[in-house]
Structures are given as C-alpha cells and as structure tokens.
C-alpha positions as a Markdown table, in Angstrom:
| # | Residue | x | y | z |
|---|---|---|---|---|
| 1 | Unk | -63.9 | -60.0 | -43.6 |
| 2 | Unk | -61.8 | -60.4 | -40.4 |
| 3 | Unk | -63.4 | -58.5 | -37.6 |
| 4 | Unk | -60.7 | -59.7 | -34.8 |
| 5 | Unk | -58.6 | -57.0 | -33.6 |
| 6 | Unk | -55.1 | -58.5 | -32.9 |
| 7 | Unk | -53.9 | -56.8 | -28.7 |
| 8 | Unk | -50.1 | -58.2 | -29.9 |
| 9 | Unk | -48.8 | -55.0 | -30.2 |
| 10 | Unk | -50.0 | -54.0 | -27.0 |
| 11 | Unk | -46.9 | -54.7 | -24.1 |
| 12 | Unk | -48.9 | -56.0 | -21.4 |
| 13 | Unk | -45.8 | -54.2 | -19.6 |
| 14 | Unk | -46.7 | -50.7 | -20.9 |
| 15 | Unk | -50.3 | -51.2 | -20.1 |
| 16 | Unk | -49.8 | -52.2 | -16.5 |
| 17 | Unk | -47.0 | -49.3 | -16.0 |
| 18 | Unk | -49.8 | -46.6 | -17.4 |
| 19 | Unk | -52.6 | -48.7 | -15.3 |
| 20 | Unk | -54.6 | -49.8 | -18.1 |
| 21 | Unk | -55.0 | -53.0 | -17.7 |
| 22 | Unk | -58.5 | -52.5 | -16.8 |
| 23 | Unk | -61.2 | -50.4 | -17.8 |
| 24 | Unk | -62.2 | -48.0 | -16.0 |
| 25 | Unk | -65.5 | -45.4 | -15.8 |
| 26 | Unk | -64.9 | -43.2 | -13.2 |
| 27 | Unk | -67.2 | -42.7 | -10.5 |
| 28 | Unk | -70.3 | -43.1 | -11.3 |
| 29 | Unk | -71.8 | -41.1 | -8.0 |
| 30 | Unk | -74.1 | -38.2 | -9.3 |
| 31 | Unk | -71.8 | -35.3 | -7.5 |
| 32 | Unk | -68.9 | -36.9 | -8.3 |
| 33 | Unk | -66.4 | -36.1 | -11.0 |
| 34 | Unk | -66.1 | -38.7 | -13.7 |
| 35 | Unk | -62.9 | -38.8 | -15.9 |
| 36 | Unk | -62.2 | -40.6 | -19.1 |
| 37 | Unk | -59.6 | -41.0 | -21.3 |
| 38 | Unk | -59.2 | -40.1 | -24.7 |
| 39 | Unk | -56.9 | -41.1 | -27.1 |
| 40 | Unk | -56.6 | -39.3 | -29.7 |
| 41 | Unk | -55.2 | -39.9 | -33.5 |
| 42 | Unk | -54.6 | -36.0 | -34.7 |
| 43 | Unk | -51.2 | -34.7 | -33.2 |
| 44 | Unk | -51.1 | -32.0 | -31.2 |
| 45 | Unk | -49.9 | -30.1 | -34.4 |
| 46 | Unk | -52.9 | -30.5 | -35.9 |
| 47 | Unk | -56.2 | -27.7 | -36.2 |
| 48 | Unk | -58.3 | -30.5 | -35.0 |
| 49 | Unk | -56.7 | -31.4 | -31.6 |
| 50 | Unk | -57.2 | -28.0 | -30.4 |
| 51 | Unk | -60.6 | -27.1 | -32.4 |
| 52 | Unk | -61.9 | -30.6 | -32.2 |
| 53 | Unk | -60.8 | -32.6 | -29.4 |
| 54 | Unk | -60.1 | -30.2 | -27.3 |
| 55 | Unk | -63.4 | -27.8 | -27.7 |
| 56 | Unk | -65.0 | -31.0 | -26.9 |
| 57 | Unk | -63.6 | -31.3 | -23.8 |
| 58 | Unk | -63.9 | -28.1 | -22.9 |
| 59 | Unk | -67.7 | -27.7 | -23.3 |
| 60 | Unk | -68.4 | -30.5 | -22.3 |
| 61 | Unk | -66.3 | -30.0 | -18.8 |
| 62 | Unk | -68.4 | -26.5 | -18.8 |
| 63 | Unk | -72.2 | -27.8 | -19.3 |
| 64 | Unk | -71.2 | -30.3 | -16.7 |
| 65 | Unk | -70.2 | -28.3 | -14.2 |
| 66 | Unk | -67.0 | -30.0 | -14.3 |
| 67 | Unk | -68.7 | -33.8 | -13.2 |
| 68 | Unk | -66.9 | -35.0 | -16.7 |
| 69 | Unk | -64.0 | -34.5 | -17.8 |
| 70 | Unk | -61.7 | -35.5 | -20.4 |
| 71 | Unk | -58.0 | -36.9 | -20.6 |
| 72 | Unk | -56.2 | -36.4 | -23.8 |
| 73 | Unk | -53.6 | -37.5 | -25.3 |
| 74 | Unk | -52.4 | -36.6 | -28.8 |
| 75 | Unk | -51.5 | -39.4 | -31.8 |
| 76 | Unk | -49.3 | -42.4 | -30.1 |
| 77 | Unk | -49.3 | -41.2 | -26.5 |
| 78 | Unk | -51.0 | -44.4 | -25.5 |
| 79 | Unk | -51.8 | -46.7 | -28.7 |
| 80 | Unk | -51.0 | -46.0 | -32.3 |
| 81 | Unk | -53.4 | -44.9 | -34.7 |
| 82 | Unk | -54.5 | -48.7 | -35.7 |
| 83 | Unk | -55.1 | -49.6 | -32.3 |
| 84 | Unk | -57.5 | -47.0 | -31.0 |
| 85 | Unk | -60.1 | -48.7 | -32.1 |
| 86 | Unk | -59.8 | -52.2 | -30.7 |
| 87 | Unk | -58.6 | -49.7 | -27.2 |
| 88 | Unk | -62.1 | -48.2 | -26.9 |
| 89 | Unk | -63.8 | -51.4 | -27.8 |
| 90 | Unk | -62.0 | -53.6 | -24.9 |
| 91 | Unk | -62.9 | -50.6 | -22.4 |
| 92 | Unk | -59.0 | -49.6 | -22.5 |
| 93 | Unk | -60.1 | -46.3 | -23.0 |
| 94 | Unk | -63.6 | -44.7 | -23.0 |
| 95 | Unk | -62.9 | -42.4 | -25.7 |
| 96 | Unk | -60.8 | -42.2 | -28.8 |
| 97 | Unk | -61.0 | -40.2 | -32.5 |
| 98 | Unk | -60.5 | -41.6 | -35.0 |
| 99 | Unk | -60.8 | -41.7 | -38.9 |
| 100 | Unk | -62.5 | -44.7 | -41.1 |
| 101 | Unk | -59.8 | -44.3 | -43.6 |
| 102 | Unk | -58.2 | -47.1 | -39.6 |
| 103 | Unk | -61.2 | -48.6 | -39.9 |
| 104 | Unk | -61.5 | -50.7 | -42.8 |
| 105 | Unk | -60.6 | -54.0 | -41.5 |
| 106 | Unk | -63.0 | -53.5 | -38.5 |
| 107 | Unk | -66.5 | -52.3 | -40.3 |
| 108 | Unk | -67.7 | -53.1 | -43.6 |
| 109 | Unk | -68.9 | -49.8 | -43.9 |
| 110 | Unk | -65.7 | -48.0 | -43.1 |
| 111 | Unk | -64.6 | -47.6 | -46.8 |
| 112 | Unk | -68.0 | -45.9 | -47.5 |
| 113 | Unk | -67.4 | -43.8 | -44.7 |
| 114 | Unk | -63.8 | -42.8 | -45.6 |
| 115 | Unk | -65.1 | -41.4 | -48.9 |
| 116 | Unk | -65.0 | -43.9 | -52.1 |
| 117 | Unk | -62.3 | -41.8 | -54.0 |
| 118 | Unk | -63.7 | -39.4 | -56.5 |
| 119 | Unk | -67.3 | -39.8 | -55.3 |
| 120 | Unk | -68.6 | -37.0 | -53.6 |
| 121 | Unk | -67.6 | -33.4 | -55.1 |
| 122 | Unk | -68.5 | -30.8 | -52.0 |
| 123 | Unk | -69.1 | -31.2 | -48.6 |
| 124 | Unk | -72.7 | -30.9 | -48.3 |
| 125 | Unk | -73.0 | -34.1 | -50.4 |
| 126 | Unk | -71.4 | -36.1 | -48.0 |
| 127 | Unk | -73.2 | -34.4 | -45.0 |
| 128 | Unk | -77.0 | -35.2 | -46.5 |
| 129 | Unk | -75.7 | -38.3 | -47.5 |
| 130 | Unk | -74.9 | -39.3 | -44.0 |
| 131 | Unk | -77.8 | -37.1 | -42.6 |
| 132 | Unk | -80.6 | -37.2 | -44.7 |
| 133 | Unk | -80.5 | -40.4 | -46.8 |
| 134 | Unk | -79.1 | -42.7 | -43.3 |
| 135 | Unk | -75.6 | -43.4 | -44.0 |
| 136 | Unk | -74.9 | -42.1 | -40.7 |
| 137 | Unk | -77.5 | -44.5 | -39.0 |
| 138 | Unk | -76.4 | -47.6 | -40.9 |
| 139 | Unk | -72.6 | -47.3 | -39.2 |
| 140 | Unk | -73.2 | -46.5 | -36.1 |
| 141 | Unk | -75.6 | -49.6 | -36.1 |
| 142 | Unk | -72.5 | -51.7 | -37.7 |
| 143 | Unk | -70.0 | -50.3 | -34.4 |
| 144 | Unk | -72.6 | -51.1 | -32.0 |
| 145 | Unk | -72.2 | -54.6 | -32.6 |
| 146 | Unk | -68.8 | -53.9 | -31.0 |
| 147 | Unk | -69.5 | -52.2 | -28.2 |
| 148 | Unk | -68.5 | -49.0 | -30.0 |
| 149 | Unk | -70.9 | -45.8 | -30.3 |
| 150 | Unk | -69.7 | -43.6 | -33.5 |
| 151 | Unk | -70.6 | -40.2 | -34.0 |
| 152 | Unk | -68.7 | -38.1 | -36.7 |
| 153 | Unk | -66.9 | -34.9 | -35.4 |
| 154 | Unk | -67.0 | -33.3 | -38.8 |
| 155 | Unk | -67.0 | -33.8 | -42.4 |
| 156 | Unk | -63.8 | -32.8 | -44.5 |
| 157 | Unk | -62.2 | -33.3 | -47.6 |
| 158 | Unk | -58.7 | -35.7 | -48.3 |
| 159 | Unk | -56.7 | -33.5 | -50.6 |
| 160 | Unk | -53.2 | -34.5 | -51.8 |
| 161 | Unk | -50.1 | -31.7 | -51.4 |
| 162 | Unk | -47.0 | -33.3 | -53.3 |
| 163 | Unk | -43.3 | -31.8 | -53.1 |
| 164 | Unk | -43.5 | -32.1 | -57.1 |
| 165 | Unk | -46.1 | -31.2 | -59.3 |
| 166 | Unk | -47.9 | -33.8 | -61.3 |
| 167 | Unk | -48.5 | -32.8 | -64.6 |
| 168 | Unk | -48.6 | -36.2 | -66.8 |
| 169 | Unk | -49.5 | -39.6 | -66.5 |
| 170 | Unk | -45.5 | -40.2 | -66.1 |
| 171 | Unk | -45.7 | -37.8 | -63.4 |
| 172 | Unk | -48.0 | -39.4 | -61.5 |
| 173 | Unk | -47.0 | -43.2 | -62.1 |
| 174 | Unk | -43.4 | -42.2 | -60.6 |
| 175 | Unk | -45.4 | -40.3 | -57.7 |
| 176 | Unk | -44.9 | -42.3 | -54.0 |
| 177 | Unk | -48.2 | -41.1 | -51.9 |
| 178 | Unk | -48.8 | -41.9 | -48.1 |
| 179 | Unk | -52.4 | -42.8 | -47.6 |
| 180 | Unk | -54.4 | -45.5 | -46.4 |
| 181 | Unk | -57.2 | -48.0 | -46.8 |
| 182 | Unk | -59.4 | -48.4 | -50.4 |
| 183 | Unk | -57.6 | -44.4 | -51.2 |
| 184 | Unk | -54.4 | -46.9 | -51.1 |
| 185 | Unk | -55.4 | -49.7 | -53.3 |
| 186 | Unk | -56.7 | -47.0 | -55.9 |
| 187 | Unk | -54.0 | -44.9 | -56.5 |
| 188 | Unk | -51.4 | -48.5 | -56.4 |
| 189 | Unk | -53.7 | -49.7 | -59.0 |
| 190 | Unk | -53.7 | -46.3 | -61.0 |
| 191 | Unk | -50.3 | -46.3 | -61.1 |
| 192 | Unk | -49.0 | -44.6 | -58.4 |
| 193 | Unk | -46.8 | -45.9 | -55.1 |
| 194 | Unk | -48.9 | -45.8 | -52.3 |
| 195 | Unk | -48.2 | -47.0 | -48.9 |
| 196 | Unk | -49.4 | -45.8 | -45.3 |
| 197 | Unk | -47.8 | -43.4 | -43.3 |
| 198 | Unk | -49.2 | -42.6 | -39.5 |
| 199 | Unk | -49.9 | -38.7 | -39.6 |
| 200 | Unk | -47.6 | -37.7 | -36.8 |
| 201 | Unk | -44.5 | -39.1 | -39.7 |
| 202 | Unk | -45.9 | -37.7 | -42.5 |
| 203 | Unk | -43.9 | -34.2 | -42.2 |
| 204 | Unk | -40.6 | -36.6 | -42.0 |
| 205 | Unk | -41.5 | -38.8 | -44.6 |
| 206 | Unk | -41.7 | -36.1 | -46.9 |
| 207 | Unk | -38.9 | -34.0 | -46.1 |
| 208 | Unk | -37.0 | -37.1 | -46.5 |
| 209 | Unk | -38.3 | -38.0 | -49.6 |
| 210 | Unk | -39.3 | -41.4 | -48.3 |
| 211 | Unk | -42.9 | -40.2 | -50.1 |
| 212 | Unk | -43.4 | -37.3 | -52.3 |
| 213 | Unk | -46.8 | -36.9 | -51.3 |
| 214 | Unk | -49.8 | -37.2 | -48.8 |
| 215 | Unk | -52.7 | -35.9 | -47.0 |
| 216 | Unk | -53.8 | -34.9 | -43.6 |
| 217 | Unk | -57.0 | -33.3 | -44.5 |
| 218 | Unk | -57.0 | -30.6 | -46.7 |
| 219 | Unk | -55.7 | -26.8 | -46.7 |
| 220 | Unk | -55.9 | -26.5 | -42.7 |
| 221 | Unk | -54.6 | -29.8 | -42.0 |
| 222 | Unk | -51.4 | -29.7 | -44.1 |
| 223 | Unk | -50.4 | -25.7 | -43.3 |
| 224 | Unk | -50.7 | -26.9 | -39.3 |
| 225 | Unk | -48.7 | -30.0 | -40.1 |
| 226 | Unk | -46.1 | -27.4 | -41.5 |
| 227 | Unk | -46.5 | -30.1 | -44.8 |
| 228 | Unk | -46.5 | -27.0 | -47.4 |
| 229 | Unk | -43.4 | -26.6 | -46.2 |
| 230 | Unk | -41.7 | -29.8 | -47.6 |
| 231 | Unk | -45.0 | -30.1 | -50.5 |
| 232 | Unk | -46.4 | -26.6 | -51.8 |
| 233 | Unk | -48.7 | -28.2 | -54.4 |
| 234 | Unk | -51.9 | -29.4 | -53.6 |
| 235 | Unk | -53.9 | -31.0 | -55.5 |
| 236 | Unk | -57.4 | -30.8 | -57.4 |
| 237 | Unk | -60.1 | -32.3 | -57.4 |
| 238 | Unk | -60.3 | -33.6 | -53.6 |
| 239 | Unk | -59.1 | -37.4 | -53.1 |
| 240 | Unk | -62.4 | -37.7 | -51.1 |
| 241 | Unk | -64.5 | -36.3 | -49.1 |
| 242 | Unk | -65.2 | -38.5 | -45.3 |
| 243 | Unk | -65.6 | -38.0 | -41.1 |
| 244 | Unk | -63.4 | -37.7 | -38.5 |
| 245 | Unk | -65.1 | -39.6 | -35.8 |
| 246 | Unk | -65.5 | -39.5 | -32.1 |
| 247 | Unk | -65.8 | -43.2 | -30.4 |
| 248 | Unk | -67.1 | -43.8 | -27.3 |
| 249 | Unk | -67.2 | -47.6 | -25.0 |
| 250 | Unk | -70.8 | -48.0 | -25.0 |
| 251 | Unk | -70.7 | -49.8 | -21.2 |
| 252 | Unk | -68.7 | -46.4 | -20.6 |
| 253 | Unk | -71.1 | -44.5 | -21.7 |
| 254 | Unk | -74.8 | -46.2 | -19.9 |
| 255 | Unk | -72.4 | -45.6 | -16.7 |
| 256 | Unk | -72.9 | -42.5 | -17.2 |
| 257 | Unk | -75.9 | -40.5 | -14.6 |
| 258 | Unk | -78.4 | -40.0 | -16.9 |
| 259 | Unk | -78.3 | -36.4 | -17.2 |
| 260 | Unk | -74.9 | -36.3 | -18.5 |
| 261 | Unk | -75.2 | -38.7 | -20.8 |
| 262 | Unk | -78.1 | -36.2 | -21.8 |
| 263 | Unk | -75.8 | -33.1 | -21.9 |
| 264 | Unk | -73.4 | -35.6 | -23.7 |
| 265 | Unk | -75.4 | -36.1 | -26.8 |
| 266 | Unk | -76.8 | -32.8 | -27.2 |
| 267 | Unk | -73.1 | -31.1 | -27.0 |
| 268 | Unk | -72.0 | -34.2 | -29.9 |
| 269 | Unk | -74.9 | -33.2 | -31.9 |
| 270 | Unk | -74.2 | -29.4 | -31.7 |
| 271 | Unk | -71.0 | -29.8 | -32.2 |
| 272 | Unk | -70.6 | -32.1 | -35.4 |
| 273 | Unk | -72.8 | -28.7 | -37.2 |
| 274 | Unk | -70.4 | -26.2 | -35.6 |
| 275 | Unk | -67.6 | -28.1 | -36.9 |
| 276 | Unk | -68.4 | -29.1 | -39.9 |
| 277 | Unk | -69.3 | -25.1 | -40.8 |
| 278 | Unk | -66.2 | -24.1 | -39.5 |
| 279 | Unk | -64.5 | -26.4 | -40.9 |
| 280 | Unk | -65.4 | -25.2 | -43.9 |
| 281 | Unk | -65.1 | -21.4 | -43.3 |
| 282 | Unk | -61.2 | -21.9 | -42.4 |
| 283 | Unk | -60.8 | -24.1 | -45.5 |
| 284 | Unk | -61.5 | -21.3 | -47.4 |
| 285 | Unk | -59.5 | -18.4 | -45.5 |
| 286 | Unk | -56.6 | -21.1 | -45.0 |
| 287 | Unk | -56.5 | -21.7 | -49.0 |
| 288 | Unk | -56.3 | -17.9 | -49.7 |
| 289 | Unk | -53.7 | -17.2 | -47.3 |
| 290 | Unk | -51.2 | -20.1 | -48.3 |
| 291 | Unk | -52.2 | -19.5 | -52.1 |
| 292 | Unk | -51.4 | -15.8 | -51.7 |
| 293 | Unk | -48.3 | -15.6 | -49.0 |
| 294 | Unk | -46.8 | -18.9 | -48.3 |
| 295 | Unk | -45.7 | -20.4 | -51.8 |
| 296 | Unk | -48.5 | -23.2 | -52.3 |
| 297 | Unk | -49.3 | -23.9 | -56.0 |
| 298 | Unk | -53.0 | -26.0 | -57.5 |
| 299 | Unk | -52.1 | -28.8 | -59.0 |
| 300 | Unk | -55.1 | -29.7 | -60.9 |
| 301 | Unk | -54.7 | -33.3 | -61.9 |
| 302 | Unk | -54.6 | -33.8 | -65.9 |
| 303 | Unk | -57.6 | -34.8 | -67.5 |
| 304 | Unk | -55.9 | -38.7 | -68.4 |
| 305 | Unk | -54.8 | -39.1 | -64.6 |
| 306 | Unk | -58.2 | -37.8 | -63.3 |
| 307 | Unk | -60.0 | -40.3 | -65.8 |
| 308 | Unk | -58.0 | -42.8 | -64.6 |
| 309 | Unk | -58.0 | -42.7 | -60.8 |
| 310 | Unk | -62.1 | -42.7 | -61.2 |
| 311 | Unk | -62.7 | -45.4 | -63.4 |
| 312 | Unk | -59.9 | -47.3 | -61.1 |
| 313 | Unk | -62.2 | -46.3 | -57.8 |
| 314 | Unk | -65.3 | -46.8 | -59.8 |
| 315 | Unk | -64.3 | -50.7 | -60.4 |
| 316 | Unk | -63.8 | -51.2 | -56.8 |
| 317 | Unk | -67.2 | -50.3 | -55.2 |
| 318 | Unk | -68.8 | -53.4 | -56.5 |
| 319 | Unk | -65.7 | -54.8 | -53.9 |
| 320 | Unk | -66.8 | -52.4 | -51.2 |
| 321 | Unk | -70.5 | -53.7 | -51.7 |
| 322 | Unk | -69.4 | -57.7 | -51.6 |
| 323 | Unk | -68.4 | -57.0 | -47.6 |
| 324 | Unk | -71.8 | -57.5 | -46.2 |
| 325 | Unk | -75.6 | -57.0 | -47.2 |
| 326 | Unk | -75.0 | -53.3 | -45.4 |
| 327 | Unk | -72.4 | -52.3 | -47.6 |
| 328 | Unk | -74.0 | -53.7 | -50.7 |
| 329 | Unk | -77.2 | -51.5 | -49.7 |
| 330 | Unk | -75.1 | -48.2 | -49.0 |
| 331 | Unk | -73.2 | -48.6 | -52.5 |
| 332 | Unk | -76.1 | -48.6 | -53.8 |
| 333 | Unk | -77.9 | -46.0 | -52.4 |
| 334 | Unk | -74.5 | -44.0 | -52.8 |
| 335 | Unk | -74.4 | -44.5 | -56.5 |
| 336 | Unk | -78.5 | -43.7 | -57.2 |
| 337 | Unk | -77.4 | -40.2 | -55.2 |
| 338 | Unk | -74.5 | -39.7 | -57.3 |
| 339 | Unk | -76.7 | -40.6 | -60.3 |
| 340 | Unk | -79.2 | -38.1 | -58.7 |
| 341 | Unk | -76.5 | -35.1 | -58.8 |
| 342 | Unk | -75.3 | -35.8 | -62.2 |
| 343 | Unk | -71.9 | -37.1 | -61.0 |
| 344 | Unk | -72.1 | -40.8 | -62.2 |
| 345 | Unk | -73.9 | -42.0 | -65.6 |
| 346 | Unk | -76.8 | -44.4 | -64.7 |
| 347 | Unk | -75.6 | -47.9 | -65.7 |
C-alpha cells in the first residue's frame, strides 16, 4: 500500500497567504494561552460541527481556564477533506476530524475502521469491538507511526437516503450513490454507480441528479444536511457502522504543559462516551420526527439486493486483511466476533 501523501494540491501560494507554511504550537509558557487550529471535515451544516467539534472546544477552552483554545474551520476552509490528514501529519495544523471512510490509502486499518459494509448490526457492536476486544488500540498504534494521535469522537451508523426508492435488483443496479473508500468498491461491484462526493456537495449533487443517493451519517446527519429534502427514503439495514475521529500532531501535542495535555485526554475520553450516547438518543428522536412530519419513507433493501451487497463485502475482507499483518489480525478477530454474535456462519 502507498503510504505517501501527495502536498500537490496544496498552492504553496495559499499556504503562505493564510501563514501556514510552518507549523506552529502556540506558546508553550505555562500562563500563556496556547491556540491550535482545527480543520475540520463536517460543514458547518452539520449536527457534529456544533455538537462535536465545537463542544470540544468549548470544554476544553473551560477546564483550561482558557490556556487552550481551538480555531475552527468547517469542511474546505483550509484543505479539502483528503488532505486533512497529510495537514495534521506535516504539523500544518494541530488538529483536524476526520472520518476513516479519507483514510484508506493512509492506514491499513482504515477500512476496518470505516465499518466493513454489512458487518456490524448496532452500535454497541462496534463500540466493544473498538473498546473491549483492542481495535481501538491497534489504529491508534498504526497513526502513530505517522506522527498522528487518533482518538474516535463517536461511533455512528452510514445509512443511505435515495431520492428514489429501491425496490428491485433493477432498482438498485440503475441507482448512482456517492460514497467512499471499500463502501465504494462494494456497491460498484454489486451493481450499483458509486463514485465519491465531498459532503459539503452532497446536497447539490443530489438535487441535481448528478447522484440519486448518499450518506452523511444517518438520520441526524442527512435532516441537518437538509438531504431529505432532495432524498426522503432512507434506507435499511445501515451501510455500516464506523468513527468519526479527532487527530491530533503528536509533536503538537508533547508541547503541550503537562497538565493540559492531562485535562486534554481526560475531556477526549469523556467525551467519545457522551457522544456516542447522544448520538444515539437523537438518532432515535431524529428518525421519529422526520418519519412522522417531514415526508421521509424506510426503504428496507429487498432480500436479493441485501444478499447481494454482503456476500460482495464478505469477498473483500480477505483484501482488507492482505494490507498488512495488522489488518490480517483485526479481520480476523472481527469475523470470530461476528461469528460470536450469530452474524456470520463460521467457515
């Protein structure tokens, strides 16, 4: 796998006019006021600028008595949503969020991490599976060896909305659907047209008709994205189930006096639970309101299409598993857990 992160996109003109050519810490003085940059791949528009990003900021600004403080900017104010990564590696930035779905031609791991499609059935799967068994561990070792540290924000589910119902295999092989990484390769080799579309274009794309479906996480993410208005049906069973991630410049972050870094960690580690709870509470009022007042329609996916679309993922975890020895061992130890929970016949 190519781990080389290409900076040609980047216009050495832009980074000098917004003065980030260099990295940069802050001060580093205990009574001082450090500031980092963050950017950030949600839009503004989305629940998880405000609830995520910028709760973050805010508590963190609070338990610090202001000495750190964050500078955001929303999906494509600095670098696009491909670049953030290789931005908070090379110190561009100290901060950025980010989702493994961008990840998958950095880390090895990053296709586990976004989810393998039509793996994990609730939420609480994927959390002890990152959690409990070590997933969460294994990637965070993988970023290091970047310069990178990873910490997950929250888990949520990817579930598609379409502007047309799919109700046969016809349907769905004439269906165009914007999203990204192994979720991609899947549904092309399914049958379906799937390409990538940056979130901040997704509402265009499909009010244009450039694709006739997507996802931006699930229920809250596509009624703040205004998607149902251009897609009412969503669709069932979840596409997957993965983090959205916080990552942090790791010479950024030993900078830091030791007592933030402290109140850094503890407020990323009480945080990911709050979130991932919430998250999950406002899913469920979210569905019921759009279900019941705004027009949005289940699609559950026919039994052929749904058959399909796993035995397609299914026959490309043995691909995810030839990227290194680490994905090989988290495969495997994702398939003995789905074995465990009656999701996946023992071979």
């Amino acid at each position: 796998m190519n781990r080389s992160v290409s900076m040609g996109k980047w216009s050495v003109s832009v980074l000098l006019g917004l003065g980030l050519a260099l990295p940069h810490a802050g001060a580093t003085a205990d009574d001082e006021t450090i500031t980092w940059r963050v950017q950030s791949h949600w839009p503004s528009a989305s629940t998880s600028y405000e609830a995520s990003l910028e709760k973050l900021r805010d508590e963190l600004y609070e338990r610090t008595d202001g000495r750190l403080e964050l500078e955001l900017y929303e999906a494509g104010q600095l670098f696009g949503t491909d670049e953030i990564w290789a931005a908070v590696e090379r110190g561009i930035v100290e901060m950025g969020t980010t989702s493994p779905f961008f990840l998958q031609d950095r880390l090895s791991l990053a296709s586990v991490a976004a989810g393998l499609p039509f793996s994990f059935q609730e939420v609480w799967e994927a959390v002890y599976f990152y959690r409990h068994l070590g997933f969460e561990e294994m990637i965070r070792e993988e970023a290091s060896e970047y310069g990178v540290f990873y910490h997950p924000d929250k888990m949520l589910t990817q579930e598609i909305v379409l502007s047309e119902p799919i109700e046969s295999m016809e349907d769905f092989e004439s269906a165009r659907i914007a999203t990204s990484g192994l979720s991609e390769t899947v549904l092309s080799e399914a049958g379906a047209a799937a390409q990538y579309v940056p979130g901040e274009e997704l509402y265009q794309a499909l009010s244009t008709g450039v694709v006739d479906g997507g996802h931006w996480g699930a229920y809250q993410g596509a009624d703040s994205m205004s998607l149902y208005e251009v897609a009412p049906y969503h669709v069932e069973p979840p596409l997957s189930i993965s983090d959205d991630t916080f990552i942090f410049n790791e010479e950024a972050l030993e900078a830091l006096p030791e007592d933030i870094h402290a109140i850094l960690m503890d407020t990323l580690e009480q945080h990911y639970w709050e979130r991932t709870n919430e998250y999950l509470y406002h899913e469920e009022m979210t569905k019921q309101r759009v279900l019941a007042e705004d027009g949005v329609e289940l699609n559950p996916l026919p039994d052929d299409v749904h058959e399909r679309l796993v035995e397609t993922s299914e026959a490309h975890w043995d691909n995810v598993a030839d990227e290194s020895d680490e994905a090989a061992e988290a495969v495997a130890m994702l398939r003995e857990f789905l074995q465990d929970l009656g999701h996946l016949d023992e071979d």
